[in-house]
C-alpha positions as CSV (number, residue, x, y, z in Angstrom):
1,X,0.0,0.0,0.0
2,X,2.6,2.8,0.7
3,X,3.6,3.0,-2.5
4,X,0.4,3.8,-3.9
5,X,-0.1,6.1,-1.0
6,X,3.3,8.2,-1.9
7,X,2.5,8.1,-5.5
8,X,-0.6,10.1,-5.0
9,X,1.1,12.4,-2.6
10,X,3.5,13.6,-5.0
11,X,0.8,14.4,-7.4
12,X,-0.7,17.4,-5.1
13,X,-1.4,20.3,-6.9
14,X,1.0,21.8,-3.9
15,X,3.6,19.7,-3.1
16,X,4.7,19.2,0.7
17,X,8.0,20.8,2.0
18,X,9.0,17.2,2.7
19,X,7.3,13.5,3.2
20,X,8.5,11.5,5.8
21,X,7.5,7.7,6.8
22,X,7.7,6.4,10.2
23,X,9.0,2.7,10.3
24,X,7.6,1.3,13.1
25,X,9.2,-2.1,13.4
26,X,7.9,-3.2,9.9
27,X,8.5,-6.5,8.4
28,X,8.1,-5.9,5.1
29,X,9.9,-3.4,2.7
30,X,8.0,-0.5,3.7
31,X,11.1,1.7,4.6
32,X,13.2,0.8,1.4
33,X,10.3,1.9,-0.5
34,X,9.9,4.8,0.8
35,X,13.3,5.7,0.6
36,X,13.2,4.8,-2.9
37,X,10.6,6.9,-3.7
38,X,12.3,10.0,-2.0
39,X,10.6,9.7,1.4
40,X,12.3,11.0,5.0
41,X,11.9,7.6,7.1
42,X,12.4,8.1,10.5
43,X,12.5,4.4,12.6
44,X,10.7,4.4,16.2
45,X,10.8,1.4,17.9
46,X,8.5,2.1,20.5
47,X,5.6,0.2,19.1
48,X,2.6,1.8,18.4
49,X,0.2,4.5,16.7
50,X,0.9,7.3,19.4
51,X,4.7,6.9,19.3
52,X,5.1,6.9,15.4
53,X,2.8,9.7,14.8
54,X,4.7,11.5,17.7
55,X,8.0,10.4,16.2
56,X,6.6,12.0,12.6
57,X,5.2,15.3,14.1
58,X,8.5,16.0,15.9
59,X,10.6,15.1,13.3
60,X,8.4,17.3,10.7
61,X,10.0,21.2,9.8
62,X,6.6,22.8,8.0
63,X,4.4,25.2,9.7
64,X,1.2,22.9,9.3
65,X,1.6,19.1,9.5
66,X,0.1,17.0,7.3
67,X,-0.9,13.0,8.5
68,X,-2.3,10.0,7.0
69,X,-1.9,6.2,6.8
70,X,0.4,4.2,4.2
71,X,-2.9,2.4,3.1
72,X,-5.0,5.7,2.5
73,X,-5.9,7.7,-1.0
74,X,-5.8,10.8,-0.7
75,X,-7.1,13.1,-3.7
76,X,-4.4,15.5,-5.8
77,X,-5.8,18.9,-4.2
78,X,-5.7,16.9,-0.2
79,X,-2.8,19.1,0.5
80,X,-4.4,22.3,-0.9
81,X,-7.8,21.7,0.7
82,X,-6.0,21.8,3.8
83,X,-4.3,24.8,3.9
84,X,-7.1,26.6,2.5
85,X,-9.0,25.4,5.6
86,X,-6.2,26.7,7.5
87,X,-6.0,30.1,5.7
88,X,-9.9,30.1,6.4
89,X,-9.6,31.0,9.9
90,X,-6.6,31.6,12.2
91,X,-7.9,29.8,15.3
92,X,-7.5,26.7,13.5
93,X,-4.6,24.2,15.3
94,X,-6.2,21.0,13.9
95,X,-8.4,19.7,10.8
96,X,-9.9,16.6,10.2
97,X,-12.5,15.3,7.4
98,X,-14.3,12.0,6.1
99,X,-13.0,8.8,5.1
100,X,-14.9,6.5,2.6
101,X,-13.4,2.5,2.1
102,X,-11.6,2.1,-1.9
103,X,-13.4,-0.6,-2.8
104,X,-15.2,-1.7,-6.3
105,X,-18.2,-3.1,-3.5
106,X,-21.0,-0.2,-3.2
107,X,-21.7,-1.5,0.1
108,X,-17.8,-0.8,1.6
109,X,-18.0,2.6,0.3
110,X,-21.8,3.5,1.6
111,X,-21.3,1.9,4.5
112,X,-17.6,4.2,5.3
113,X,-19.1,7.1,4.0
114,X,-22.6,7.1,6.0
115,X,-22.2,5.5,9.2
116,X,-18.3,5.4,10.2
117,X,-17.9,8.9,9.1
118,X,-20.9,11.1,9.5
119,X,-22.5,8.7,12.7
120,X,-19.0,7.9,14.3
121,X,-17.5,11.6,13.7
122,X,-21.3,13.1,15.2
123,X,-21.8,10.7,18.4
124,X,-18.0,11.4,19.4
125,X,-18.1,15.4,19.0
126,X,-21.0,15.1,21.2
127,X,-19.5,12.8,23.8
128,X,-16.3,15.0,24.2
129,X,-18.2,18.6,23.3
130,X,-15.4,19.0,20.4
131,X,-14.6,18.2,16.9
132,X,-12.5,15.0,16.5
133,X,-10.4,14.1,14.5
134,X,-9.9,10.4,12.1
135,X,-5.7,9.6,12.0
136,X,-5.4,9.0,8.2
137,X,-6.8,12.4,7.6
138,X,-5.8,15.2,9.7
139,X,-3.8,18.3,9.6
140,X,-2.0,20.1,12.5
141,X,-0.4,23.5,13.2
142,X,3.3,22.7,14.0
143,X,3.2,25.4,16.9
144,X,-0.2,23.7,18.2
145,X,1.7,20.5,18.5
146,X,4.5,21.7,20.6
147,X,2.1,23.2,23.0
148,X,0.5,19.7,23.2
149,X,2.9,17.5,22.6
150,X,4.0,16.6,26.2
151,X,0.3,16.3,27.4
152,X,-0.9,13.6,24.9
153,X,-1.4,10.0,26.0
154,X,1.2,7.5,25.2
155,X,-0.7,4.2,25.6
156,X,-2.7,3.5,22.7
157,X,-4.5,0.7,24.3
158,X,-6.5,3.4,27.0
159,X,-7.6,6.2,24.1
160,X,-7.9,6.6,20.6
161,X,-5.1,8.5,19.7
162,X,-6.6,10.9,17.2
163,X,-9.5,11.4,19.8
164,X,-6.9,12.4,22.1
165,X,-5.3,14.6,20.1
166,X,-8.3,16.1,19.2
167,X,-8.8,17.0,22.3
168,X,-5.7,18.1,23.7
169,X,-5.7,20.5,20.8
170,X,-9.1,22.0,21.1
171,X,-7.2,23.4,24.4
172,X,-5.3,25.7,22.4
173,X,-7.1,26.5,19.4
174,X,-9.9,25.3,17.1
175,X,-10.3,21.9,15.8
176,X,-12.7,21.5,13.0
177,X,-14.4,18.9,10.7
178,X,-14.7,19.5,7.3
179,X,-16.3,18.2,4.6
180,X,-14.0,18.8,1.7
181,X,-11.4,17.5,2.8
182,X,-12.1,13.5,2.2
183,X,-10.0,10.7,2.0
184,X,-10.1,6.8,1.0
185,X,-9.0,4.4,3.3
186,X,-8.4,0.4,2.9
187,X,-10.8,-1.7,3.9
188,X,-8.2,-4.3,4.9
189,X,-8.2,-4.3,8.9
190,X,-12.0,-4.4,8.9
191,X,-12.3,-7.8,6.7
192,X,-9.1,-9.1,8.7
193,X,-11.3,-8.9,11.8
């Protein structure tokens, strides 16, 4: 998957200041890939979501921060939607927006689209009285992330880290849920359950 997912980042109508890959203990040839394909990969050991997305964040040099998965499509204007979402209003610190399964089966992609997405993304603002935000889709101001960074949860297995996130972030600034900015994700670790 992760060359398919660098592939399409390269073809943004703006192009990122730099891509990097976290290789968190992979088995596979995820980091030679990326490397081949001109990617930044950083290797974190500590197993997990929360410590290679921390790894990536602190590692990254642009003003906003840009995050998804190695099995996600994201569109050619992602990057551009984005910032313009940024640009929109200066409270901003975090940006989120819905995720629909790639998959030739109607049902996968109704199913993402309508009920993980617009039901999940609802209930949970409600519950924590904030935006959330979905991992392999988000956007962060760097300088929201340093105020945060030391307050986030480390163990994956007591929060959802992009919930988290979310929420440490909505401390500081405005988190937000938009529309326009949608993304494709695999289907893969829902029919492996």
């Amino acid at each position: 998957y992760i060359a398919d997912a660098l592939e399409l980042i390269a073809k943004q109508t703006i192009q990122p200041l730099e891509v990097i890959v976290v290789d968190n203990n992979s088995s596979d040839n995820t980091a030679a890939i990326a490397k081949k394909m001109g990617a930044k990969v950083i290797k974190e050991t500590r197993q997990g979501i929360t410590p290679a997305r921390n790894a990536g964040f602190n590692a990254a040099k642009g003003d906003i921060i840009a995050r998804t998965d190695a099995d996600t499509h994201v569109p050619s204007n992602w990057l551009e939607t984005m910032i313009e979402i940024f640009e929109s209003h200066v409270d901003i610190v975090g940006v989120s927006g819905p995720s629909s399964f790639f998959s030739e089966n109607e049902h996968d992609h109704v199913v993402t689209s309508k009920l993980l997405t617009k039901t999940y993304v609802a209930f949970a603002g409600l519950i924590h009285g904030h935006e959330i935000m979905i991992g392999p889709n988000m956007g962060v101001k760097k300088a929201a992330w340093e105020k945060i960074k030391d307050k986030v949860e480390m163990d994956d297995s007591i929060v959802h880290e992009d919930i988290d996130l979310a929420y440490h972030l909505s401390e500081v600034g405005l988190v937000t849920f938009d529309k326009r900015l949608i993304v494709e994700i695999s289907p893969r670790r829902i029919k492996n359950n």
